[in-house]
C-alpha positions, -999 to +999 in steps of 0.1 A: +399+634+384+426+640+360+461+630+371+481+664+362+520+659+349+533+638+380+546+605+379+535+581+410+574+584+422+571+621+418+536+622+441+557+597+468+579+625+464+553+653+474+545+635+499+575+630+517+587+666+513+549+677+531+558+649+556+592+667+562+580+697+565+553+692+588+579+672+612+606+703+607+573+725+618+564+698+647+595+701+661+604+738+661+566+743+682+577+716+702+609+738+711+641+722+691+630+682+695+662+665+682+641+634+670+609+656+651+639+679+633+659+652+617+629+625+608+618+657+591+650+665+576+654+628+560+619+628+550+625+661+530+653+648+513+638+615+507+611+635+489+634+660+465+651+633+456+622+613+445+603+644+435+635+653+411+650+626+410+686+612+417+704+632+390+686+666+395+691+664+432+729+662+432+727+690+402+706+713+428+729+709+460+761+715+439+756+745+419+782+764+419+767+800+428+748+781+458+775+762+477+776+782+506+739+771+507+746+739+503+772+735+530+753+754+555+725+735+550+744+700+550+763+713+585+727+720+599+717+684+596+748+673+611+743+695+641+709+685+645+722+646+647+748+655+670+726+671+694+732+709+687+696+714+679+690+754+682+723+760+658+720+734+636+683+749+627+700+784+627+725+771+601+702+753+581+676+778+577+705+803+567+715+772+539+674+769+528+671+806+527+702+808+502+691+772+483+653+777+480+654+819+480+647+823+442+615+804+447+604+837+468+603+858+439+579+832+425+559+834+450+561+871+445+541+869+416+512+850+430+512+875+463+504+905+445+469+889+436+459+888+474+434+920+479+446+940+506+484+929+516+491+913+481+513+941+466+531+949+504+541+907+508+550+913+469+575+936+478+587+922+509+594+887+489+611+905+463+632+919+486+638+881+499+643+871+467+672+894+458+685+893+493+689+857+487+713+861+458+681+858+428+688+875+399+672+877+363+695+849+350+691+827+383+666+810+370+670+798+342+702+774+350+679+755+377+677+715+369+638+717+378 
């Protein structure tokens, strides 16, 4: 089976950010658990940082076009830690939406294959896309 383009640190990496993100989903079904929300939120940054590394990490979180991103989503790990579970996920979904939001336009792309919905979740990611501040130069200053 052939290996594709990522490095073993880089596949820790994927692995951490799936582990993340399964505990962040664990922990929402199990209504707000403290404990599930911020294991998944150190796993997830354990794994982009090994999945871009050090550098490209810090790069990412302090962009200047996306700092209200960052800060919300930095304040929504602190309020999950301190015990304020239902606003720090509020605040940190509003700081992922605005970090991670040109990724739905990506996404876009792929949608409009599906059969029946493609072209409608197309649209409606689009939408989330430029909603979340993605533009036709956004791109292209990413570190990734």
């Amino acid at each position: 089976m052939p290996t594709l383009w990522l490095s073993d640190s880089q596949k820790i990496g994927v692995a951490f950010c799936s582990g993340g993100i399964f505990f962040l989903i664990f922990g929402l079904i199990l209504f707000f658990d403290r404990a599930l929300l911020a294991m998944g939120n150190i796993l997830f940054l354990i794994g982009i940082t090994l999945l871009l590394g050090p550098q490209r990490t810090f790069v990412f979180f302090a962009r200047k076009n996306k700092w209200k991103g960052s800060l919300a989503f930095w304040a929504g790990i602190v309020l999950i830690l301190v015990k304020w579970t239902l606003v720090g996920m509020v605040v940190e979904g509003y700081g992922m939406f605005v970090l991670f939001g040109e990724f739905f336009k990506t996404i876009a792309g792929f949608a409009y294959n599906i059969p029946v919905v493609g072209p409608y979740l197309a649209k409606g990611l689009q939408v989330a896309g430029d909603r979340a501040g993605a533009n036709e130069r956004a791109h292209k200053d990413l570190p990734v």
